[in-house]
C-alpha positions in Angstrom: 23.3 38.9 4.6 24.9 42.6 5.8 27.8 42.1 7.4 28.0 44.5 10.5 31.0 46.2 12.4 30.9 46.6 16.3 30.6 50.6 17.0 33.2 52.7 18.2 33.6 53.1 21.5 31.9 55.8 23.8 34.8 58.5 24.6 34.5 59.2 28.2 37.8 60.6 29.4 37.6 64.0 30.7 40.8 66.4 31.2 42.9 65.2 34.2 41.9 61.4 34.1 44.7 58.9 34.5 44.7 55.8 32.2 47.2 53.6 31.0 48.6 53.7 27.9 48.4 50.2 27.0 44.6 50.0 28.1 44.2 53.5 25.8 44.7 51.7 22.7 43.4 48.3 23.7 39.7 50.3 23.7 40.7 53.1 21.4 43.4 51.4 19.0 46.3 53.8 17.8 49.9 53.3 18.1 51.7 51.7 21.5 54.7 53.6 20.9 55.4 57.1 19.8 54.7 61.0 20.2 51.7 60.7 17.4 49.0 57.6 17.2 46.5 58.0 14.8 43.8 55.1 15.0 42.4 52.6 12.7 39.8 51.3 15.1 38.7 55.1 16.3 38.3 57.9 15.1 41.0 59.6 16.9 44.3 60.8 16.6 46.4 60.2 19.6 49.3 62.9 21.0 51.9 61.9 23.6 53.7 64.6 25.2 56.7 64.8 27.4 57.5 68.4 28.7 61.1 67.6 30.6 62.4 65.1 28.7 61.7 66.9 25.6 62.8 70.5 27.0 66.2 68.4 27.1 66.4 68.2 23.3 65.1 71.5 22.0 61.3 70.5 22.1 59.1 73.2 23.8 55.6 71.1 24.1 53.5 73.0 26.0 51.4 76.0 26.3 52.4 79.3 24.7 51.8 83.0 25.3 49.4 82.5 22.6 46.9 80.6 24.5 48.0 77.5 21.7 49.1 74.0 22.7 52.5 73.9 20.5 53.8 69.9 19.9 56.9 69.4 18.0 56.3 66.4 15.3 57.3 63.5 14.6 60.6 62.6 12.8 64.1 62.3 14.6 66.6 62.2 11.5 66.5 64.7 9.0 64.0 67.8 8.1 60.5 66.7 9.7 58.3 66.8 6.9 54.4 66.4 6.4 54.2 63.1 6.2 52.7 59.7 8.2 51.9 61.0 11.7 52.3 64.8 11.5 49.9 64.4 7.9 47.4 63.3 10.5 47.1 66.3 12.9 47.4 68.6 10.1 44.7 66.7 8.2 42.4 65.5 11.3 39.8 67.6 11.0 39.3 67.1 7.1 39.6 63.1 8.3 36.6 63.6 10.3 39.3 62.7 13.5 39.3 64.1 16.7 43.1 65.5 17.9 43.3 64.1 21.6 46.2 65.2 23.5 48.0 63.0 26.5 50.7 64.5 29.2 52.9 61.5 29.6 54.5 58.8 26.6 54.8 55.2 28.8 53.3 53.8 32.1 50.2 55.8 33.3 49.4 59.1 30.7 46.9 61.8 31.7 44.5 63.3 29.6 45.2 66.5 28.4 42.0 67.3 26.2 40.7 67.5 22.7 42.1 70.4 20.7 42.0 71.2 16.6 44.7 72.4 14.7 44.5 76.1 14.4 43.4 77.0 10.8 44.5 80.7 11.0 48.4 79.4 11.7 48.5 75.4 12.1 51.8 74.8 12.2 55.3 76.5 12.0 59.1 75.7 11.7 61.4 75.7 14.1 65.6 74.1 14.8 66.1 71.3 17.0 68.9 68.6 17.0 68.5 65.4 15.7 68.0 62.4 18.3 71.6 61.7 20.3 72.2 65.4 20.0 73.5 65.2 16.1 73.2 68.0 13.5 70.4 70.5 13.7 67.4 70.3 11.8 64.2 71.9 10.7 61.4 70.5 13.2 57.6 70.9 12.7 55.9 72.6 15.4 51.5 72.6 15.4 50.0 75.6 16.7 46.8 73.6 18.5 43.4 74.9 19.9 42.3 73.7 23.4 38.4 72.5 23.0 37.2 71.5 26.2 40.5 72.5 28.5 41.3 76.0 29.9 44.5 77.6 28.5 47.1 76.9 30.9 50.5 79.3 31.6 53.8 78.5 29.9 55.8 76.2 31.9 58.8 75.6 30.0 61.4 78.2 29.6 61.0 79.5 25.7 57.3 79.4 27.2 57.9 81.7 30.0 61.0 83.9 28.0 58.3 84.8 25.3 55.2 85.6 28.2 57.9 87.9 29.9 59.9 89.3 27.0 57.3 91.6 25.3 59.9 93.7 22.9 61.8 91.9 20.2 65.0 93.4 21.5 65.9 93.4 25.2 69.2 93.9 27.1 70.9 91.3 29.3 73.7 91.2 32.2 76.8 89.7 30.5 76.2 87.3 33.9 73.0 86.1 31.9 74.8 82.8 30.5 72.1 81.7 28.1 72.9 81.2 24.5 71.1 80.8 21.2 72.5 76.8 22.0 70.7 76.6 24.9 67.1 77.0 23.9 67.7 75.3 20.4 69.7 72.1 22.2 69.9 72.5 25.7 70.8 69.2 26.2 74.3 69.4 24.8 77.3 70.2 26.8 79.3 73.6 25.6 82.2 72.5 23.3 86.0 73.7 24.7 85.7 76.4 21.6 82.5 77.7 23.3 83.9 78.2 27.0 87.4 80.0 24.9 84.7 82.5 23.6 82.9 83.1 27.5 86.2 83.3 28.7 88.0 85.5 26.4 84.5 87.7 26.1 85.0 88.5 30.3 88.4 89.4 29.3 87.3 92.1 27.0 84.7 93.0 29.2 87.3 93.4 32.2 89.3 95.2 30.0 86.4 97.6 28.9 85.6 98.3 32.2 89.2 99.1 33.2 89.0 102.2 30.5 85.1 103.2 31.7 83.5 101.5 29.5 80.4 99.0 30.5 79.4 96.0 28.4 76.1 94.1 28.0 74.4 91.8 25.7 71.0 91.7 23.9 68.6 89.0 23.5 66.1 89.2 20.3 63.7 87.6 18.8 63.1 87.5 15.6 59.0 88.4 14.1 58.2 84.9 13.6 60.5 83.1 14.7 60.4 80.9 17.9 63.8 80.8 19.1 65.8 83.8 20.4 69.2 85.1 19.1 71.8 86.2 21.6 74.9 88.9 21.2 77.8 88.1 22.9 78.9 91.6 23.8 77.7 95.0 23.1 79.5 98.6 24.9 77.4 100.9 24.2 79.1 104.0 24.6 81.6 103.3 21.9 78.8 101.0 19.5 80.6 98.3 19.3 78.8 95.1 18.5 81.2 92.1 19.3 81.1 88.1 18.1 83.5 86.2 19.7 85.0 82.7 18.3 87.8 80.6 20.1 89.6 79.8 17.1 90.8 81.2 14.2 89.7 79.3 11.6 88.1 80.8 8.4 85.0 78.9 9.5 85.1 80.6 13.0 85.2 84.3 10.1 82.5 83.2 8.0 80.2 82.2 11.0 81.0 85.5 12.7 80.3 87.9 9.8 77.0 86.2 9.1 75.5 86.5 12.7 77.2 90.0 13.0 75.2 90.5 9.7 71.8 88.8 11.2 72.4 90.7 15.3 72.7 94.1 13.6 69.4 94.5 12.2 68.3 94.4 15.4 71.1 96.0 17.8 72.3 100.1 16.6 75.9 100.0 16.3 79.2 101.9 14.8 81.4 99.0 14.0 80.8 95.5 14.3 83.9 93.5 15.9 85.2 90.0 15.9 87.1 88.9 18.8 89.0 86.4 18.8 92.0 84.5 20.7 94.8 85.6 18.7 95.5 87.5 15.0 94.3 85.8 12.4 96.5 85.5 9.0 96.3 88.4 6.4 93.6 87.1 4.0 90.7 86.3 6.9 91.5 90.0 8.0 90.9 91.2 4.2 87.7 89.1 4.4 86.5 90.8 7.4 87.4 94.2 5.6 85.9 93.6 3.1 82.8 93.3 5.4 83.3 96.4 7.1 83.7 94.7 10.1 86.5 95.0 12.7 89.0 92.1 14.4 89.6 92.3 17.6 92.4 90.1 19.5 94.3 90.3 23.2 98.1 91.6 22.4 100.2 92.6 25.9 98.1 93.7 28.6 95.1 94.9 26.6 93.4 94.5 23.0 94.5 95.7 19.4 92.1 96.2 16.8 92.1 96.6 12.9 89.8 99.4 13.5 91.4 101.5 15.9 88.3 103.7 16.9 86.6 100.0 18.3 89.0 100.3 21.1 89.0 103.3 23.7 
């Protein structure tokens, strides 16, 4: 006698229906909890999404430029890797699967629509902190294809930077307060060290601008890279390109000179600078030297430099 199996059952949500979660996977199967639910009973893979709470902690789930759904995957400790739940969106297709997307983790969820992992670029890396805003990490983000659901516009702010930012390099107001921090963990309050460098960067401005000089910033981004880097100051009629650190700590040096290093591929410049609070001692100035890069710090009523052309 041939045993028989009861057939899957008919999919009949369309984008926009409301259903809750718990009666999802009663008639679907899948995972209760969780961003990613593939299902035993189905032939479905399940993907929750939560655009503000995830925004919060450096995860950008939503509709891109690109007319791709991008989800962030599964992991919250450590480098995401391809394994368990991100193995099957990568894999659903090959699985025989279909990738069903769900605005909403808990309570009531809406469907989103059934997309595919794009082949031509299915997934990317990206930073994000680890869960209770600890060390950053390397994050898995898929690049998916809408099937039966219309592109929609970027809603959350990388989303709408990238749709309105179409050079790589752009200039900001030194007013503009956001940071490389603030898209990669947004969710994290500044450190005392971080509001020493605003402060003592509106100093220098101030005192720029008392000799005629004017100051900006610049914003890049990076050819494939998803996250934008931020200068802290740049006066262009002297070339300066500035880091500032709150501290002097050979840590605070080391950092500087390598995003100095990374902001002036991007940024023309006659002499790189870093600012900081106070003179450092004589062996993190040869270290900068030896980098061809300045060190700027307050003395009296201005700013003294190891470079003396850096200064008006």
């Amino acid at each position: 006698m041939t045993e028989t199996t009861d057939p899957a059952p008919e999919w009949t949500l369309k984008p926009g229906d409301a259903i809750e979660r718990k009666q999802l996977h009663s008639k679907f199967g899948g995972r209760t909890q969780g961003g990613i639910g593939p299902s035993a009973k189905t032939p479905n893979v399940f993907v929750f999404t939560d655009p503000v709470a995830g925004e919060k902690h450096g995860y950008y789930d939503d509709w891109m430029p690109d007319g791709r759904f991008h989800y962030s995957g599964e992991g919250q400790y450590g480098d995401q890797r391809m394994l368990s739940g991100n193995a099957s969106i990568l894999n659903h297709e090959a699985e025989g699967r279909a990738l069903r997307v769900f605005r909403g983790a808990r309570g009531t969820i809406t469907y989103r629509g059934e997309f595919v992992v794009d082949q031509k670029n299915p997934w990317y890396e990206a930073d994000a902190p680890e869960t209770n805003d600890g060390p950053l990490r390397k994050v898995i983000v898929f690049r998916l294809k809408p099937i039966d659901a219309e592109p929609g516009q970027p809603a959350t702010k990388l989303g709408r930077l990238l749709e309105s930012s179409p050079h790589s390099v752009d200039e900001l107001p030194l007013e503009r307060n956001e940071t490389e921090k603030s898209f990669v963990n947004p969710n994290r309050e500044p450190y005392e060290a971080e509001r020493k460098e605003a402060r003592l960067v509106k100093e220098f401005a101030d005192y720029l601008t008392s000799t005629g000089y004017t100051s900006c910033r610049h914003r890049m981004l990076p050819s494939g890279e998803s996250r934008p880097l931020f200068t802290d100051l740049y006066c262009k009629g002297l070339g300066l390109l500035v880091e500032s650190k709150g501290s002097v700590t050979r840590e605070n040096i080391r950092m500087a000179l390598g995003q100095l290093a990374d902001y002036s591929r991007f940024v023309e410049h006659t002499t790189r600078a870093i600012l900081v609070p106070s003179k450092p001692r004589e062996d993190l100035l040869a270290l900068a030297e030896s980098q061809e890069c300045a060190v700027l710090w307050p003395e009296g009523k201005g700013f003294t430099s190891t470079v003396p052309a850096a200064l008006p």
